[in-house]
Structures are given as C-alpha cells and as structure tokens.
C-alpha positions in Angstrom: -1.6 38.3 -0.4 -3.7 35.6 -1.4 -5.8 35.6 -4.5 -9.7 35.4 -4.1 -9.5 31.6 -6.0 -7.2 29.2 -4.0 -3.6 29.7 -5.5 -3.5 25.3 -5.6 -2.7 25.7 -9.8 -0.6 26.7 -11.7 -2.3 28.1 -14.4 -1.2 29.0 -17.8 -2.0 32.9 -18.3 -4.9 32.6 -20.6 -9.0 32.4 -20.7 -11.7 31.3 -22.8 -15.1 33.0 -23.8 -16.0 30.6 -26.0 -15.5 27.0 -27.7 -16.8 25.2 -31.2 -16.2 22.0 -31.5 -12.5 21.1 -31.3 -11.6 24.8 -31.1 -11.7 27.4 -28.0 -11.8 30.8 -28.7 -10.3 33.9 -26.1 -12.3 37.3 -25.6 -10.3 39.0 -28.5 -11.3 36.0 -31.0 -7.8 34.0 -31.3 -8.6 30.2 -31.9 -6.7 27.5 -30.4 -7.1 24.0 -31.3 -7.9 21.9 -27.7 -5.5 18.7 -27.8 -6.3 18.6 -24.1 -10.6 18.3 -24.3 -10.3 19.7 -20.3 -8.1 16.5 -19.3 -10.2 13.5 -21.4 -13.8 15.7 -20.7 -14.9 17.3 -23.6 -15.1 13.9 -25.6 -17.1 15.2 -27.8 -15.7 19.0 -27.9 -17.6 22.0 -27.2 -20.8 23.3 -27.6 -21.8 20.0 -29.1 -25.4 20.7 -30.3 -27.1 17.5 -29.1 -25.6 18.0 -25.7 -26.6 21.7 -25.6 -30.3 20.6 -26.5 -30.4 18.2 -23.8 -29.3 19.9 -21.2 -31.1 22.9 -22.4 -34.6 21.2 -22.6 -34.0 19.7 -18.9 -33.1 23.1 -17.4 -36.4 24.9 -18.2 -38.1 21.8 -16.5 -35.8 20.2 -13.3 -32.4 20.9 -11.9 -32.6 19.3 -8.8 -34.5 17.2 -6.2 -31.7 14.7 -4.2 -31.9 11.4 -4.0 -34.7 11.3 -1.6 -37.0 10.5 -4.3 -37.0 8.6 -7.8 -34.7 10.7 -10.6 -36.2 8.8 -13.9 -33.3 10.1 -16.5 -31.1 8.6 -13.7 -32.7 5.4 -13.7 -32.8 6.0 -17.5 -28.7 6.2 -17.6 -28.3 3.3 -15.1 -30.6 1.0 -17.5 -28.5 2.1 -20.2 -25.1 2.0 -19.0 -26.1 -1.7 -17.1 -27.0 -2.6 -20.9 -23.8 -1.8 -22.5 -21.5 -2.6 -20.2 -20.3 -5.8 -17.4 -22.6 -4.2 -14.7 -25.7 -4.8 -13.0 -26.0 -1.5 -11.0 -24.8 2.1 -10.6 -24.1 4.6 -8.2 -23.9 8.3 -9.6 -21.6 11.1 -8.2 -20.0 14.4 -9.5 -16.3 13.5 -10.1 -13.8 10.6 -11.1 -11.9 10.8 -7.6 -15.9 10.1 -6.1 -16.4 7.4 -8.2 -13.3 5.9 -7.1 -14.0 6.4 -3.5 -17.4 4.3 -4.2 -15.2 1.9 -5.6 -12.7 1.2 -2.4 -15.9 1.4 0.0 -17.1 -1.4 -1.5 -14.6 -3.5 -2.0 -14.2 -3.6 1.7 -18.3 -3.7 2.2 -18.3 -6.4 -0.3 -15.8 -8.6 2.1 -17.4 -7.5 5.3 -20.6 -8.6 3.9 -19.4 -12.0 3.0 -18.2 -12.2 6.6 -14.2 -11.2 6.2 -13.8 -7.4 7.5 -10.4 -8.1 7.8 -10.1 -8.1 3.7 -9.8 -4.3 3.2 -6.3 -3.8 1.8 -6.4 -2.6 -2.1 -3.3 -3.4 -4.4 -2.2 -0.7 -6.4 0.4 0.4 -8.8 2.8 2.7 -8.9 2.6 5.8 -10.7 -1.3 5.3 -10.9 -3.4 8.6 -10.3 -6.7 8.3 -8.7 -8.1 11.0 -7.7 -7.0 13.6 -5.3 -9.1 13.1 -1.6 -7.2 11.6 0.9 -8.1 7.9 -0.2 -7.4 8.3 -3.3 -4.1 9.8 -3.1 -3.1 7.0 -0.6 -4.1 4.9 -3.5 -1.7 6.7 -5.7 1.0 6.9 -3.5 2.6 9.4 -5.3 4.8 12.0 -3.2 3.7 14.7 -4.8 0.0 14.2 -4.1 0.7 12.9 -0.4 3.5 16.0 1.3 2.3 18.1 4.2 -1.4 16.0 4.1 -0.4 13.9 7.0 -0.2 10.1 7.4 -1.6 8.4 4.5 -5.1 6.3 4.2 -4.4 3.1 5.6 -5.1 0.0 3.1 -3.5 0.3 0.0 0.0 -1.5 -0.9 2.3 -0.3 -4.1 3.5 -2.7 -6.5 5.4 -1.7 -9.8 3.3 -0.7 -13.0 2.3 -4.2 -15.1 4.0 -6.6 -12.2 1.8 -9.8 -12.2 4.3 -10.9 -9.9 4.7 -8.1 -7.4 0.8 -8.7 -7.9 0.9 -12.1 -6.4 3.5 -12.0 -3.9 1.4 -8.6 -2.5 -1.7 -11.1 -1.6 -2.2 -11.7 1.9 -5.2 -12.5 4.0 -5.7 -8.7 4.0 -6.2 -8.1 0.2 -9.6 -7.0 -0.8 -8.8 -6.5 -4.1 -6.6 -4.8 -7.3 -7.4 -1.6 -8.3 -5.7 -0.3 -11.9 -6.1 1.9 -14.8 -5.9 -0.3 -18.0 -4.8 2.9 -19.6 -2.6 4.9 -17.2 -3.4 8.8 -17.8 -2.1 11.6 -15.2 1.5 9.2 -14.4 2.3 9.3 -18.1 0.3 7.3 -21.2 1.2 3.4 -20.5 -1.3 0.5 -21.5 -1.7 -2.6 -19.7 -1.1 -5.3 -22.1 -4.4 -8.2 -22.5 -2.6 -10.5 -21.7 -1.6 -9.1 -18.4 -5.2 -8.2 -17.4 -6.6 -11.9 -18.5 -3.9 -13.2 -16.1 -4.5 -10.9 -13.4 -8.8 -11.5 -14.1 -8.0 -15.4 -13.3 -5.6 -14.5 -10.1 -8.6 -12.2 -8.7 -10.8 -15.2 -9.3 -8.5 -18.1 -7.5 -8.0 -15.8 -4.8 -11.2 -14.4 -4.2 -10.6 -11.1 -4.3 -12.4 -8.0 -6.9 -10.7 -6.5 -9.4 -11.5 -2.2 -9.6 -10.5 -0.7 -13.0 -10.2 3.4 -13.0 -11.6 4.5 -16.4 -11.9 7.8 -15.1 -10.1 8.8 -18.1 -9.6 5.7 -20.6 -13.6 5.2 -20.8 -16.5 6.5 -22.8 -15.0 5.7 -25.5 -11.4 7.2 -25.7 -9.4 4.0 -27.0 -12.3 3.1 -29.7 -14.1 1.1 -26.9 -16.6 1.8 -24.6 -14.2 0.9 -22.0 -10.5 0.4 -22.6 -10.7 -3.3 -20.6 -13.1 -4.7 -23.5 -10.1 -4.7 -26.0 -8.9 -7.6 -23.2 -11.4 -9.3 -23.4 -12.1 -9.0 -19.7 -14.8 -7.9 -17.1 -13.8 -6.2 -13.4 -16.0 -6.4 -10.3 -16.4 -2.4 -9.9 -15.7 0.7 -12.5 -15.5 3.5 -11.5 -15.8 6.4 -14.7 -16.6 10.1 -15.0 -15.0 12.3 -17.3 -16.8 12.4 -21.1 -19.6 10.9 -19.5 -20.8 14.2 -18.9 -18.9 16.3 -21.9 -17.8 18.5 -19.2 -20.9 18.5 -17.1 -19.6 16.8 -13.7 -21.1 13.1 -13.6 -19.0 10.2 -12.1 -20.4 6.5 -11.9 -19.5 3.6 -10.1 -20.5 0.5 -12.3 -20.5 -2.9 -10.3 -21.8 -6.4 -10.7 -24.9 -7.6 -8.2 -22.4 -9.7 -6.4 -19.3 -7.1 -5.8 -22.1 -4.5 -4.6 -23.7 -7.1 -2.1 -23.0 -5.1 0.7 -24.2 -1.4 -0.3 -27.6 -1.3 1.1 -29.9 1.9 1.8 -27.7 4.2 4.1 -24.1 2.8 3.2 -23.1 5.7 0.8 -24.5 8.5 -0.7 -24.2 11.8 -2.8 -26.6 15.0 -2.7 -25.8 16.0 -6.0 -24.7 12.6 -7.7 -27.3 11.8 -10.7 -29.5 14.9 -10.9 -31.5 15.2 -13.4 -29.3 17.8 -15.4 -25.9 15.7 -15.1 -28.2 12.6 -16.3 -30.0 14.0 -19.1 -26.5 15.3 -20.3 -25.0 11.9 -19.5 -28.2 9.7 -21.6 -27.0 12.5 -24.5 -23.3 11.6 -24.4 -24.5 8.0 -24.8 -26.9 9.0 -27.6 -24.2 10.1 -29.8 -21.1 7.6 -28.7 -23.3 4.6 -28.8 -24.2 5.2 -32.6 -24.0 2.9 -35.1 -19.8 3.6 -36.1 -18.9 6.0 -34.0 -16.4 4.1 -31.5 -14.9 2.2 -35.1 -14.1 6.0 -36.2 -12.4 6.4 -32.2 -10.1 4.1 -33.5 -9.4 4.7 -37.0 -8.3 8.2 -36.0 -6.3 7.0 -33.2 -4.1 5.2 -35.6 -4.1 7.6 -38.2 -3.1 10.2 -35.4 -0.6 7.6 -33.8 1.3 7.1 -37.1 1.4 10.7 -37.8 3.0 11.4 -34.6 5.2 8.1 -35.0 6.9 9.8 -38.0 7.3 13.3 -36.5 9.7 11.3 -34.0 11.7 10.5 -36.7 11.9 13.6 -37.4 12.3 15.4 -34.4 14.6 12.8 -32.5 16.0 15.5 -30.3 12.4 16.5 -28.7 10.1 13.3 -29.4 11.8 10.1 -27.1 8.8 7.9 -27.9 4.9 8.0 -28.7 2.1 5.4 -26.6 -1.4 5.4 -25.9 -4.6 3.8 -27.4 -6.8 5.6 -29.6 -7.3 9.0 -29.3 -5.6 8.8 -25.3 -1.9 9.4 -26.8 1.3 10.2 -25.0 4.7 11.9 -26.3 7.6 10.9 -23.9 9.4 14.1 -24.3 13.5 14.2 -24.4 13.2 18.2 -23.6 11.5 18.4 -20.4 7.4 18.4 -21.2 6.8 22.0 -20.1 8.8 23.1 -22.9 6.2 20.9 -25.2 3.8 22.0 -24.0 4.8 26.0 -24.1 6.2 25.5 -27.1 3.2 23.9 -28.9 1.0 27.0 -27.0 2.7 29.2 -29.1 1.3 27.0 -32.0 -2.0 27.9 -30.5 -2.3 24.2 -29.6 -3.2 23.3 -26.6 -1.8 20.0 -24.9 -1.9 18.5 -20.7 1.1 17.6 -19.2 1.5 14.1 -17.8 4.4 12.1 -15.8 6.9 9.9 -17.4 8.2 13.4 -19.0 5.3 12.9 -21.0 2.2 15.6 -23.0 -1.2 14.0 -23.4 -3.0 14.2 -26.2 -6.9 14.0 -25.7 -9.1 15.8 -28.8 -12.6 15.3 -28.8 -12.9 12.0 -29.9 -15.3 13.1 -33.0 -12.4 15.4 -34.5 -12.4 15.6 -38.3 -8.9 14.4 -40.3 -8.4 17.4 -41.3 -8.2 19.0 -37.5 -5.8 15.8 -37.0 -3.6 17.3 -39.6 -3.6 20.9 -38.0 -2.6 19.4 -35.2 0.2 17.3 -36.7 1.1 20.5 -38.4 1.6 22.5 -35.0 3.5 20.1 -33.3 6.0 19.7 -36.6 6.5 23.5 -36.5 6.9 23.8 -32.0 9.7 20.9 -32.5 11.4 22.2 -35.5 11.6 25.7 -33.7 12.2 23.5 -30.2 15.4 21.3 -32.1 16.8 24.5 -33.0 18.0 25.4 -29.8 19.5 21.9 -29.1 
C-alpha cells in the first residue's frame, strides 16, 4: 500500500524537532552535527537569529500578494543582488531546478529576439545535475533522472566534463549556448579549472553564443566567493541560484545581463509565488549577513583548514578515503568503500553527510561553522573510517 507522502525517497529513518546553528536535534534530544546544511541550504545553519527576525517581522505584516503588483523587498533584493554581482536584472522563483528553467527560456528567447529561432540547442556536460523537471533532467542527461519519463527535452547535446574541445566541435548553427556548474555538486564534487572557463568565456564570445552557469549550489558564498565563477575571473550571460539564498526558505533567481534577457518581456515567463515578500525579506537577510565586511575571507579560510584536515585523514584511512576535492566549504570525499557505507557509517557518528556521484559524500556545513565544530567533524569521520578499515 502506498504511503500518504509519495514513496519517490529513500529516506534515512530519522526526524528532526529542532536545529541550532550547525547542530539538529531529534524529539528525544540527541544532537547530530549537519555536514549536509539540507543539500548546500542552510548556509548559514539553523535558526540563525537575524534570519528568524526577518522573516518574523515580515510575517505579522505581508505573506503574499503575486506579481500583479510592485513587491518592494523584491525590488530591494534585485537592486542588491544587480549590485554585487555581473547582472543587470532578476527574475525570482521558488527552487534551483526553476531558476534553471528561466535560464534555458531565455537563452533561446534571447536568439529569437535577435532574429535566429533556430539557435535553441544548449551544450551541456556530462554528469552535470540541473534540476529535476523534464528540461532540466534532459539537460543532465543522466539515466537515472531520465528512465520511464518518456522521450527526453529536445535541445540539449552532452559533451564530457571540462572538454573545451568536445565544447567546440559541439557548435553548430543550432547552439544557443553552454550551460555548466563551475563547481559540479549532485554528479560528485569536481571544479572547473579558470583557466578552462576564461577559454570557454572567449569561445561563447567568437561564436556568439551565452554562456549559463548553475550556482544552484556553488553560490551564495560556498567556495569563499559570492559566486564560485568570480575566482575565474569571469562573467556568464544568465545565473541561475537558489539554495542559501533563502537559508532554507525556497527562493531561486535567475540573474542575467540587459542584453542576454532582451527577449523576456511582460507575459514571456512567470511565477505566482517567485519573490514574495516573505522569501525576499529572508533573501535581503541572507545578504545582510554574507555580504559583511569578512565573512566570505572566513568561507575560505575554513575551507582550507577543513580541506587539509580531511587531506590527512586520507592518509590515514587509505582503504576508505580515495581522494578529497571541492572549494571552500563545497567538499567531496571520493570514497573507496561504496559512499552509503560513509555515509551510514559516519550517521552512527551522529554526523550527518549527502551522498553524491563519482562514489563520492558531500560535505556542505553552514558556511559560518566555528573551528572547533570543524574539528568535531574531523573527529567523527576519523572514528566511522577507523571502525569502517576494520572490516577491510
């Protein structure tokens, strides 16, 4: 018989009544230290007390009015969001796989626009995750996300993962654009180098093409940037985020320069919950607290502190840890036991971690977690591999 809740996860046998900071507690008081911040949400853990107060003080006055009329913390987040970043516009949504369904439209808007609807194709990588509508898997092209769900969404052609070439030779007269994660997440913990995205900015440029980053997950300040591109040195066309944007209130944005969104004008897409006044006044909060003076310099510093930590834990644990990669506090561990067992194993260190591909477990904390949490944490994993190795 099937459950009341759609049986579409495979969920670990546990619930939360509360959470603290970088800790969640169950009904019966046992803490676990979150590794996994909801899959790259929680950016700045739980219960953080300037997001509570914001989206407390907006609830007593406005949840919702659509976007028939003006939403000013909205147009307070765009302003703000334009400001720090590449863009000169947004579009607010609920979700990452939204944004990046803003993102496709108009690329393909964009070229009909400027008078070439046959440009619609998107390049794409292998092993990328975007979402999980019908588009977006397409975009994916991942098996897994695709069986039993019918043909797939025309318009999107796989090339390996960091293949400038396969890039290239992939261009045809049908090529709208490149759409990437400069940080790969849900396909296992894999950074495109700068080099390769400079090279790739100047091939969508000679070819006149857009280039569409995913930083669903890498963004808001997980690799000790704003947005993971900037360590590049680059700029894309359209962004599409979500995520810690909304410290686990659903918000996704799709960020675009004037000239990329030419072609979205009143009618062409929209959202009746995207940008309400709750979602924004959490989102302006989020920026209130990662945009401080020092905070994105401490993303980092605790990235590498956490990276090295992990880098001697391979050494070891050579029978459970293959290899560690990521950026800032967005780390994978390729695993040489399969990942579930990690992850189990490191559950029973009341730790908890997300699965990824590659064999790989993500590690995403709150990206304001203390040292000392970073050495709990190191401590946990130690102990699930030494008891893991053991039964090699």
């Amino acid at each position: 018989m099937i459950t009341p809740v759609l049986p579409s996860y495979a969920r670990t046998d546990l619930a939360f009544e509360r959470g603290e900071g970088v800790y969640l507690y169950t009904a019966d008081g046992t803490r676990y230290l979150d590794m996994g911040g909801g899959i790259a949400v929680n950016g700045l853990g739980h219960a953080h007390p300037v997001l509570v107060a914001a989206l407390k003080a907006q609830a007593e006055k406005l949840w919702h009015t659509s976007n028939l009329y003006r939403i000013p913390e909205q147009e307070r987040l765009a302003a703000r969001l334009v400001a720090a970043t590449f863009a000169d516009t947004a579009f607010f949504c609920n979700s990452g796989a939204e944004a990046v369904e803003c993102a496709i439209k108009m690329a393909r808007i964009y070229h009909f626009a400027n008078g070439n609807p046959e440009r619609y194709r998107l390049i794409t990588q292998e092993g990328a995750f975007h979402g999980r509508t019908l588009a977006t898997i397409s975009a994916g092209g991942n098996e897994k996300h695709l069986k039993g769900f019918g043909p797939e969404v025309d318009g999107f052609d796989h090339v390996p993962f960091g293949d400038l070439a396969a890039i290239k030779s992939a261009i045809g007269p049908h090529t709208a654009g490149v759409l990437l994660e400069p940080v790969r997440g849900e396909g296992g913990i894999r950074a495109l180098p700068g080099a390769f995205l400079k090279e790739l900015r100047a091939l969508c440029d000679e070819k006149g093409i857009l280039l569409l980053l995913d930083e669903v997950q890498s963004g808001m300040g997980r690799t000790g940037k704003l947005f993971a591109h900037e360590w590049a040195g680059v700029t894309p066309d359209i962004m599409a985020i979500a995520k810690a944007i909304g410290g686990g209130f659903p918000l996704g944005v799709c960020l675009a320069t004037e000239a990329a969104a030419k072609g979205m004008t009143a009618g062409t897409h929209g959202s009746t919950f995207g940008g309400n006044p709750l979602a924004c006044a959490v989102g302006n909060a989020v920026l209130d607290v990662v945009l401080a003076d020092g905070f994105l310099e401490q993303v980092a510093q605790k990235g590498l502190r956490l990276k090295q930590q992990l880098a001697m834990l391979r050494e070891r644990h050579p029978k459970v840890i293959e290899e560690i990669y990521g950026e800032g506090l967005m780390i994978g561990i390729k695993c040489k036991i399969t990942n579930t067992d990690l992850v189990s194993g490191l559950l029973a260190e009341k730790l908890l971690s997300v699965g990824a591909g590659d064999n790989q477990i993500r590690l995403l904390p709150a990206m304001n977690i203390e040292d000392a949490q970073i050495a709990e944490a190191i401590a946990a994993i130690d102990a699930a591999c030494t008891k893991l190795g053991a039964t090699l």
